[in-house]
N, C-alpha and C positions, 0 to 999 in steps of 0.2 A: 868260307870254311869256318866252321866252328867245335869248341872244344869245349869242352867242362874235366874240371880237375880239383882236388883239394890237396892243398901243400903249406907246409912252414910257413911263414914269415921269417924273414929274420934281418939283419944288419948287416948290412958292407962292413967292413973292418976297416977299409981307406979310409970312407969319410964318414964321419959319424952321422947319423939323422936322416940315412936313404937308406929305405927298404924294401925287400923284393922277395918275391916268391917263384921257384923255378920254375916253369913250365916243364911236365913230366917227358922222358925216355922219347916216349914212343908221338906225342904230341909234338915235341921238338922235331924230331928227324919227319914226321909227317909235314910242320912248315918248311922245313928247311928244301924239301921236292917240290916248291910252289915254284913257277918259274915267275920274274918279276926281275923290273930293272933293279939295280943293285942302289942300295941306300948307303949315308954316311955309316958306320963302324958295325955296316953288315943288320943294322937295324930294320925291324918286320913293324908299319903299318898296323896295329891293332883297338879293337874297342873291347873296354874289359870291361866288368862288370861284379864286383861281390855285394852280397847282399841288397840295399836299396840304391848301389852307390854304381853307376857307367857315367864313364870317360875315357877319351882318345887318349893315345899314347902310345909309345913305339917300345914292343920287346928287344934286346938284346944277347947275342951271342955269347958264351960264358964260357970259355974255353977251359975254365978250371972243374966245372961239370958236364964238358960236352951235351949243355940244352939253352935254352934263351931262357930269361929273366925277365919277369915283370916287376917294373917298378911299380911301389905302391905309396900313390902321394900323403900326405900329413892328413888331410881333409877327408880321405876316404878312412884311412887310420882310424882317425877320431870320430867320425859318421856311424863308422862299423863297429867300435868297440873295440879292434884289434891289436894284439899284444905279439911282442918279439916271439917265437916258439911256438904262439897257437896256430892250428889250423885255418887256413880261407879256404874261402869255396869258391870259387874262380869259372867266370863262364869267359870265354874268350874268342872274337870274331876278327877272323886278319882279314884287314883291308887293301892290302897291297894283292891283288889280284891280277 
């Protein structure tokens, strides 16, 4: 299953220096109807992809915007050019099948 989306970036507020992009509305509640063994903190199996930049990595549930969150490492950050508040362009393939 795959998804394309463009969203924020922006900053945790807990910990400084991890950043993420929501996965939208209707993308969210579309993973969340995958049926699959259940992961540690409800975590989804995924390969992301912006711009020149794919890698694994697991979305998580966000219960403070009812959608899951991708985290976005430092190296793709810096690879992409990406700032706190800009838009990504996000293609996104779950793997947990």
């Amino acid at each position: 299953m795959r998804f394309e989306f463009t969203a924020p970036l922006w900053e945790w507020t807990a910990r400084a220096e991890w950043y993420f992009v929501t996965v939208p509305d209707e993308a969210s509640a579309d993973i969340r109807e995958i049926p699959r063994p259940p992961r540690g903190f409800g975590s989804v199996r995924v390969r992301a992809s912006v711009g020149g930049s794919t890698w694994t990595t697991s979305i998580f549930p966000d219960s403070s915007v009812g959608c899951y969150v991708l985290p976005v490492k430092k190296a793709v950050r810096v690879a992409e050019g990406l700032q706190e508040g800009g838009d990504v362009g996000v293609a996104l393939t779950v793997l947990d099948l």
